[in-house]
C-alpha positions in Angstrom: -25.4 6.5 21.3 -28.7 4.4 20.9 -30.1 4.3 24.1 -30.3 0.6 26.0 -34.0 0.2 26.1 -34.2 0.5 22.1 -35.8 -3.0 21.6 -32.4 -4.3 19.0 -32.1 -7.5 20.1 -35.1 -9.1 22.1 -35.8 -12.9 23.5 -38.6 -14.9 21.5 -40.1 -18.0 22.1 -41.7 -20.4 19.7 -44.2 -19.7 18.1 -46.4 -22.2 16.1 -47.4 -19.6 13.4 -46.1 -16.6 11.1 -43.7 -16.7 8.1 -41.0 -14.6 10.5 -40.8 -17.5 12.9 -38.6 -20.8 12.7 -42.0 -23.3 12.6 -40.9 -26.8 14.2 -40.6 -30.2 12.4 -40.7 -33.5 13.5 -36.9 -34.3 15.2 -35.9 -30.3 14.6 -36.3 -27.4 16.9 -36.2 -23.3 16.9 -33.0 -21.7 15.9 -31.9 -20.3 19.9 -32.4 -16.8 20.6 -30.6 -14.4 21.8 -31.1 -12.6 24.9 -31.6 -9.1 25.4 -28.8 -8.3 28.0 -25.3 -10.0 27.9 -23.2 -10.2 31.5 -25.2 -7.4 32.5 -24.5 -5.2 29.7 -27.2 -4.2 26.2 -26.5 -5.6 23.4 -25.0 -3.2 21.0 -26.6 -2.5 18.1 -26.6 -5.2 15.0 -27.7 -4.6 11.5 -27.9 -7.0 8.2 -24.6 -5.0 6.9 -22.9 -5.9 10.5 -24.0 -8.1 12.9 -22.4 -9.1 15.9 -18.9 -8.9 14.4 -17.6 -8.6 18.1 -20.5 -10.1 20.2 -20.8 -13.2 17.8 -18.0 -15.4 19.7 -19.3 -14.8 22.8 -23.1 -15.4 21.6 -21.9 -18.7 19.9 -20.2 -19.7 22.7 -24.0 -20.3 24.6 -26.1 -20.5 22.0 -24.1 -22.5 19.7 -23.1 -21.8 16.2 -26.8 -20.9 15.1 -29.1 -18.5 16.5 -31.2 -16.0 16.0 -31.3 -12.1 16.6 -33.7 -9.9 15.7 -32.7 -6.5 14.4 -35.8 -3.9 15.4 -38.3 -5.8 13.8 -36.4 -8.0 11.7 -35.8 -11.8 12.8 -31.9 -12.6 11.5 -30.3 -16.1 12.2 -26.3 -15.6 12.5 -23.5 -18.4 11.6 -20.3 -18.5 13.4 -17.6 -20.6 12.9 -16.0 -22.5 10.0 -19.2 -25.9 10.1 -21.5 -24.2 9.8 -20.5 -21.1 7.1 -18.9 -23.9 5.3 -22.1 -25.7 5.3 -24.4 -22.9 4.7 -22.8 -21.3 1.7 -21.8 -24.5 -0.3 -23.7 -27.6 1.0 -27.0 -25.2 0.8 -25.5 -22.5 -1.5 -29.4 -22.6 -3.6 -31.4 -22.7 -0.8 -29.6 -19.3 0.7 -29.3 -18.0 -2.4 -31.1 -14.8 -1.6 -29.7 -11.4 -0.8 -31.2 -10.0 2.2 -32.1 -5.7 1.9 -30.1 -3.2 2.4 -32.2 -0.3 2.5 -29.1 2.4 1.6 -28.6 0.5 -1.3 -32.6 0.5 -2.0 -31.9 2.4 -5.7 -30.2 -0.9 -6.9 -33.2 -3.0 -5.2 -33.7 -6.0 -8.2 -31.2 -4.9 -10.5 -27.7 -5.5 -11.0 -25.7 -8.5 -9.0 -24.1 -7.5 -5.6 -27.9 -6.3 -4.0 -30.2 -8.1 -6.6 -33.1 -10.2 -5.1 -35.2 -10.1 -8.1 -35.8 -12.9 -10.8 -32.9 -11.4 -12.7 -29.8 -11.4 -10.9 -29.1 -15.5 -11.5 -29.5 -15.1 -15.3 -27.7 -11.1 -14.6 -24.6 -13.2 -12.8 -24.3 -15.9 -15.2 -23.9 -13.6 -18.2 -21.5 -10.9 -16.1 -19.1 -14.0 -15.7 -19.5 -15.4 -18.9 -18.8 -11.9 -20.0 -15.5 -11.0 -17.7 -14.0 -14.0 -18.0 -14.2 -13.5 -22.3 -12.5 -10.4 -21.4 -9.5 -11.9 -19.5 -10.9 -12.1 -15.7 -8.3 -13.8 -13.7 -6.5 -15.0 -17.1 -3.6 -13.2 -19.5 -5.8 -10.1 -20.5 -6.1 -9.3 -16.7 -2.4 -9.7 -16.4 -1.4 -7.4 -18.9 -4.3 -5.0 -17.9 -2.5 -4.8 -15.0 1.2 -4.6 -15.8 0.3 -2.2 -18.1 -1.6 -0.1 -15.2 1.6 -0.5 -12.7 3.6 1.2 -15.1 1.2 4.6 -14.3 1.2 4.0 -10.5 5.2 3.5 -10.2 5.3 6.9 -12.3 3.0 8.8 -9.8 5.1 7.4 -7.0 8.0 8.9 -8.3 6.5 12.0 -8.9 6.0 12.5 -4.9 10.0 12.4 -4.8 10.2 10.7 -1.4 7.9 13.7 0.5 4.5 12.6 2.6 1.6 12.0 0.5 -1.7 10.3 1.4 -2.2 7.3 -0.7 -5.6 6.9 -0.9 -6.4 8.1 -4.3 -2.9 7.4 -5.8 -3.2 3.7 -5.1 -7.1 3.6 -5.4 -6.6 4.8 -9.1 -4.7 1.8 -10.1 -7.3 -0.8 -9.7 -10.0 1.8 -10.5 -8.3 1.9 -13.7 -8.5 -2.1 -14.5 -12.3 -2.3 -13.8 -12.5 1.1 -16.0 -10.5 -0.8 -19.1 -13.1 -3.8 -18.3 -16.1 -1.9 -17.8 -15.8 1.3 -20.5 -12.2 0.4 -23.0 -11.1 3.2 -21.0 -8.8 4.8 -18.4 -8.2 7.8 -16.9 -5.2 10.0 -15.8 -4.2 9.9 -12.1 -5.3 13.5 -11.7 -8.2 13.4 -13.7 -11.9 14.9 -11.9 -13.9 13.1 -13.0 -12.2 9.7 -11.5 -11.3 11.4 -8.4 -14.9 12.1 -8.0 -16.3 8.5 -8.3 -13.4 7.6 -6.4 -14.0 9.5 -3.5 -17.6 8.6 -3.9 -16.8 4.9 -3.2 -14.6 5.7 -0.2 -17.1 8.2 1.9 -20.2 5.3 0.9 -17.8 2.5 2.1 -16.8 4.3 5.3 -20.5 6.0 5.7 -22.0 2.4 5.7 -19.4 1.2 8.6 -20.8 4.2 10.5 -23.4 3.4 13.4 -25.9 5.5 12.2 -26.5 3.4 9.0 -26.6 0.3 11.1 -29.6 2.0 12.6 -31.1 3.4 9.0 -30.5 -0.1 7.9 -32.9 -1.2 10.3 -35.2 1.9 10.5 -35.5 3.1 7.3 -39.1 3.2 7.0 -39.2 5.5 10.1 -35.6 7.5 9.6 -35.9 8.1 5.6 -37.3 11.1 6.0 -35.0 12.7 8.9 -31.9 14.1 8.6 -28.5 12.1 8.7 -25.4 10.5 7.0 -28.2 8.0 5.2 -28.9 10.8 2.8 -25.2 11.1 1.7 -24.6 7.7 1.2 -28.8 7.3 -0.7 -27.1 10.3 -2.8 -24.0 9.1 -3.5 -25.3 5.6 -4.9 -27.7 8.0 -7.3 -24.9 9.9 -8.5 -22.8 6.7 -9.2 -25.8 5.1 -11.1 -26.3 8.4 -12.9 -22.5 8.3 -14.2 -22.7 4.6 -15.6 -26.3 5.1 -17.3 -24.6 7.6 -19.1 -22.0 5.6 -20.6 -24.1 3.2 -20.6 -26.4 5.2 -23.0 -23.1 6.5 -24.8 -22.2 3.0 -25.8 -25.7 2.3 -26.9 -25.6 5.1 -29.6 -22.3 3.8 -31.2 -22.8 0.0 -30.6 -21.4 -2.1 -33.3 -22.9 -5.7 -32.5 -20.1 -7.3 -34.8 -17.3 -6.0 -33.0 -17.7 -5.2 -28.7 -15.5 -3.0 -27.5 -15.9 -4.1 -23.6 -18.4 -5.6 -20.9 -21.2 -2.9 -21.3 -20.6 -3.8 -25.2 -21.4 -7.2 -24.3 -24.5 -6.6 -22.0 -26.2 -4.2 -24.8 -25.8 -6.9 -27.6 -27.8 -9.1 -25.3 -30.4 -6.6 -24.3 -30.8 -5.6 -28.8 -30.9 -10.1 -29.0 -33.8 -10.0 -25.5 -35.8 -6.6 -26.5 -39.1 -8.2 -28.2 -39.3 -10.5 -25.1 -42.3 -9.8 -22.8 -39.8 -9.6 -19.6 -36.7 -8.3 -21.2 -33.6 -9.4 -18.7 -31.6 -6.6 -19.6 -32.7 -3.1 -19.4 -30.7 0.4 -20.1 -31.4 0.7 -16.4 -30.2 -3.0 -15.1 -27.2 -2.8 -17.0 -26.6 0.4 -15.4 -26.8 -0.6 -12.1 -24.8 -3.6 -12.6 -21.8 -1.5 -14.2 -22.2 0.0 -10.9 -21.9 -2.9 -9.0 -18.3 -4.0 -10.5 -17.3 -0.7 -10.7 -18.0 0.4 -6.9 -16.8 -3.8 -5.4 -13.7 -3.4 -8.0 -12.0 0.0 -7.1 -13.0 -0.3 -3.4 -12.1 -3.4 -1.7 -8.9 -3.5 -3.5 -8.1 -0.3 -3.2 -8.9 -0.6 0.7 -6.6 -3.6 1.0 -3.8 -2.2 -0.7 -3.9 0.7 1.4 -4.2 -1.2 4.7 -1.9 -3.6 3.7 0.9 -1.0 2.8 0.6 0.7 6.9 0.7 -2.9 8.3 4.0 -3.1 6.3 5.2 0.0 7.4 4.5 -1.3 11.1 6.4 -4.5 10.1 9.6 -3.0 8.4 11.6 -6.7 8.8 8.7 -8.1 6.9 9.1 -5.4 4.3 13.0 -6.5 4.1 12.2 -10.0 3.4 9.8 -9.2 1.0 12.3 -7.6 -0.4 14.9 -10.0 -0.6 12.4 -12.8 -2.4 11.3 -10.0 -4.9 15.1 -9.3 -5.7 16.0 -13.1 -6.0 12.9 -14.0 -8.1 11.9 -11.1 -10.5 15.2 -8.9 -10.4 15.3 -4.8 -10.5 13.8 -4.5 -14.1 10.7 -6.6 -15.5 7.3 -6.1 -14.4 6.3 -8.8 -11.9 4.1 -11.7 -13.3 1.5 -14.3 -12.2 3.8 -17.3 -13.0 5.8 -15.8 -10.1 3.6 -16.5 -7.4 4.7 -20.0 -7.3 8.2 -19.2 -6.3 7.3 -16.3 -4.2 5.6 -18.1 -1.3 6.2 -15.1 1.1 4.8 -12.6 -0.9 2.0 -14.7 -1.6 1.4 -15.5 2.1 1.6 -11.5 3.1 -1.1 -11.3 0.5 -3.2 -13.6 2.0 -2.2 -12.5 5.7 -3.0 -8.9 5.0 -6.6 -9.8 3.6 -6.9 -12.3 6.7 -6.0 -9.6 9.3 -7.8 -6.6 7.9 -10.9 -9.1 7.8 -12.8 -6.3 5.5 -16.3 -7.6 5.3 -16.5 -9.0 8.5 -20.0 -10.1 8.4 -20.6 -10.8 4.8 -23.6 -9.3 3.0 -27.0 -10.9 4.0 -28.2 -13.5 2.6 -31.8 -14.4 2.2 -33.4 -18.0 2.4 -35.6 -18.7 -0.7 -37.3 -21.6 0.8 -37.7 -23.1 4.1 -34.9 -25.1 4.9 -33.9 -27.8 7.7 -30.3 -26.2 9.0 -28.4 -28.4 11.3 -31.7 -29.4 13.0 -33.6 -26.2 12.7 -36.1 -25.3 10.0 -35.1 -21.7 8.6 -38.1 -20.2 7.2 -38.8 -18.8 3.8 -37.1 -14.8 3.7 -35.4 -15.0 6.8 -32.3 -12.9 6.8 -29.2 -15.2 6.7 -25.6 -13.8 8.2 -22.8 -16.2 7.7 -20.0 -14.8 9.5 -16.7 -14.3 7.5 -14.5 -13.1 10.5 -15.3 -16.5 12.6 -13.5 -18.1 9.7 -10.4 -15.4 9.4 -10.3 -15.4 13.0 -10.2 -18.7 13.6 -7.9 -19.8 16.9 -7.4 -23.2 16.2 -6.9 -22.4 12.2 -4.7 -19.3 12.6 -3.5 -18.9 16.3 -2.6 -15.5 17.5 -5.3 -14.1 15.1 -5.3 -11.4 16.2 -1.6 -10.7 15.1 -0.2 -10.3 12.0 1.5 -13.5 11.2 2.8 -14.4 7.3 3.7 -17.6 9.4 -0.4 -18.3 9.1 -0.1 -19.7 5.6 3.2 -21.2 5.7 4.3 -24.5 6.3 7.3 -25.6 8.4 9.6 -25.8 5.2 8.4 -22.0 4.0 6.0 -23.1 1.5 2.8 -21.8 0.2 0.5 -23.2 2.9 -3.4 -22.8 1.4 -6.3 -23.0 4.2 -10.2 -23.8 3.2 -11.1 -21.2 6.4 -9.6 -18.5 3.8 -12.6 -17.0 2.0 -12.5 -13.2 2.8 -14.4 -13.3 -1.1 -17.5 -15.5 0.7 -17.9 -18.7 -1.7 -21.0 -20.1 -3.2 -23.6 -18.5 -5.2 -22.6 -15.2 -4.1 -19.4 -15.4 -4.2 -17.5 -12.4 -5.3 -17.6 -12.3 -9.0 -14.2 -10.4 -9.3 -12.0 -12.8 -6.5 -10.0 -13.8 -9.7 -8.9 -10.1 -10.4 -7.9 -9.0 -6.6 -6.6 -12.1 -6.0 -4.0 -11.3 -9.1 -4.5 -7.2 -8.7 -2.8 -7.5 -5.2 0.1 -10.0 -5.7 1.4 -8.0 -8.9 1.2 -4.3 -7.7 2.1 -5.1 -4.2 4.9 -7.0 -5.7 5.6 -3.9 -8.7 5.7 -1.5 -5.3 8.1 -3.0 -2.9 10.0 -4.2 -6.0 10.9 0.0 -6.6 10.8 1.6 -3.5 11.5 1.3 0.2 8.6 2.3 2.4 9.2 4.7 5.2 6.8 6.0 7.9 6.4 9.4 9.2 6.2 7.8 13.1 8.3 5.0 15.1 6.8 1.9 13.4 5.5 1.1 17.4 3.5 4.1 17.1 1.5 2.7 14.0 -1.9 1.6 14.9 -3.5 -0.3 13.0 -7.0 -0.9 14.1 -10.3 0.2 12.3 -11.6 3.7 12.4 -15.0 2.1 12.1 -16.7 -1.3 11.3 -19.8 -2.3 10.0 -20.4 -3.0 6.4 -16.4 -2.8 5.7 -13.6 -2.2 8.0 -12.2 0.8 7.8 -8.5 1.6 8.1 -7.1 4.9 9.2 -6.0 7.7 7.1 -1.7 8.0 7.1 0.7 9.5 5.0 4.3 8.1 4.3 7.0 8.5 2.0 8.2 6.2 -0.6 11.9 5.9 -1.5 13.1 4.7 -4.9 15.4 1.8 -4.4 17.7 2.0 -7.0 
């Protein structure tokens, strides 16, 4: 437990100079601060990765939906609330375009696209999308990426033959698998080491980053780097990550055939062979490295995570199970694969989809953002580098938008006549220049094998569905859902 005097969160008053400082402007003022006791209680500590995901309401609530916090040395202004996220990340989407540092991920510093802050990651982005979407992202080469993938996960279901079995790895493997086709033209068995490995080296960095002690690192690193903790796993783990995809990376290299691209790192070396005689070459052996390790880590994980947290939510909801069932049986039938086209007349399925990503809230705090200029903000001038936090769980958790949030509520996006009811305070994928560059894929990843699931088997818990719980082991960069077992019982 970090003791209360650990100066986390301190008061400031103006100050007329210093780039770390909110400077004031004719008609504008400081960003408020926040004080460094709350009702008579410390602070708890905030980090870049997780800031005030439960203190922000009550913060916003008397500072307003700006104001600042400063995280040991590091001055961060948080957003709450649908105005002003809305307004940060699309009305001023280029001017907090920046991705503020997080030091865990300090291997990937510059390079890639999820922690680039460099001068390559606009040109880095634009390319990767240009790229995935050639490839099918969100369109039919996803679909059938995916149908075809469904086909493997239904067969290892079947193999458990109704007994307990955690499903972690067995439902991670699936989406791991898409990104894999994307990424590398390849997949790998359900079993295989080598994907269990990377697998479980995306789950123990996701949940080791929740942790408190990387909330501290995060902030510390330049003291802590050196001492013992969970900040070496995690430091590790990204290496070892990195050290897989510059191999295939390098692999590809020796056999590429620029007339004919087998996949996205295909893609990425053609442009490196076309950029090599440049005097600041975009794409490097390493960059493209690091950014196969972006998609790869951001693809397998969140879905993965949602899948999983969405299938014990059902099992503590069995009647919403049963009329999931019922719309899957009048729509798509015992027999074909589930498609995209039947979203439209699947309006509860699609709502559980949206609810389960809603309720789990999984990055609750978005990543950082940086501002890469100084920038008049509702009335206060937001200085050049300062640390930007726009709040994704004040949106999902929303009272006026979604009342009873903190409930699990299909009934949240529809409307009175049980129709597909969409919501702009939706955007568990962020939105503006960072927006998550694979939304398109989870978006279709978790309507069609949620759908494939329930459309085969029955799902049965291993406790009274009362006795589920389904809050968070841990939060901080992710929420992370408990580990369960349950059985799954062919249908037919």
């Amino acid at each position: 437990m970090v003791p209360a005097k650990w100066p986390l969160v301190r008061e400031t008053r103006a100050r007329a100079h210093g780039a770390d400082v909110s400077r004031r402007a004719a008609g504008h003022t400081d960003v408020p601060a926040v004080f460094p006791r709350w009702g008579g209680h410390s602070i708890p500590l905030l980090t870049p990765a997780s800031p005030c995901t439960c203190w922000s309401p009550q913060l916003a609530e008397r500072f307003g939906p700006v104001f600042t916090v400063y995280l040991g040395s590091r001055r961060v202004v948080v957003l709450h609330g649908y105005k002003a996220v809305r307004e940060m990340l699309l009305n001023h989407k280029n001017e907090f375009s920046g991705r503020g540092e997080i030091p865990a991920f300090r291997e990937f510093k510059d390079k890639g696209i999820i922690f680039n802050n460099g001068p390559t990651w606009k040109d880095t982005r634009r390319f990767s999308l240009t790229t995935l979407r050639d490839y099918g992202m969100g369109k039919q080469g996803n679909e059938d990426r995916i149908q075809k993938e469904a086909h493997f996960l239904l067969e290892e279901l079947r193999k458990t033959q109704g007994q307990p079995f955690d499903p972690t790895f067995v439902i991670g493997c699936t989406p791991f698998n898409v990104i894999a086709k994307i990424l590398f033209n390849d997949r790998f068995d359900y079993k295989d080491k080598q994907a269990l490995r990377l697998m479980s080296l995306f789950n123990e960095n996701f949940y080791l980053l929740s942790t408190p002690w990387l909330q501290v690192y995060n902030n510390f690193s330049n003291y802590l780097q050196y001492m013992p903790g969970s900040h070496r796993k995690v430091i590790k783990n990204v290496s070892e990550i990195k050290e897989y995809t510059l191999a295939r990376v390098k692999e590809h290299h020796k056999s590429l055939d620029p007339s004919c691209p087998r996949d996205f790192i295909d893609s990425l070396l053609i442009e490196m062979e076309k950029d090599k005689h440049s005097t600041e070459p975009l794409y490097t052996l390493e960059n493209i490295a690091v950014t196969v390790a972006d998609m790869f880590f951001a693809g397998t994980e969140t879905t993965s995570t949602t899948l999983r947290y969405g299938l014990l939510i059902l099992l503590k909801h069995p009647e919403i199970e049963e009329k999931l069932h019922e719309e899957i049986d009048r729509v798509i039938g015992p027999s074909r694969m589930p498609s995209v086209r039947d979203r439209v007349q699947m309006p509860y399925m699609d709502a559980v989809v949206h609810e389960i990503q809603r309720f789990i809230d999984l990055v609750p705090s978005n990543l950082p953002h940086e501002a890469t200029r100084d920038t008049t903000f509702q009335g206060y001038v937001i200085p050049k580098g300062t640390v930007v936090i726009p709040t994704l769980d004040s949106l999902l958790y929303d009272k006026q938008e979604f009342p009873d949030p903190e409930k699990f509520k299909p009934e949240h996006f529809l409307n009175e006549e049980g129709k597909f009811k969409y919501s702009d305070y939706f955007k568990p994928f962020s939105a503006g220049k960072r927006v998550c560059v694979g939304e398109g894929l989870a978006r279709m990843e978790l309507f069609l094998l949620l759908s494939a699931i329930l459309q085969h088997f029955n799902l049965k818990p291993l406790v009274d569905p009362e006795d589920i719980d389904l809050r968070n082991i841990t939060v901080g960069f992710g929420r992370v859902p408990p580990r369960y077992k349950l059985c799954v019982i062919p249908r037919s």
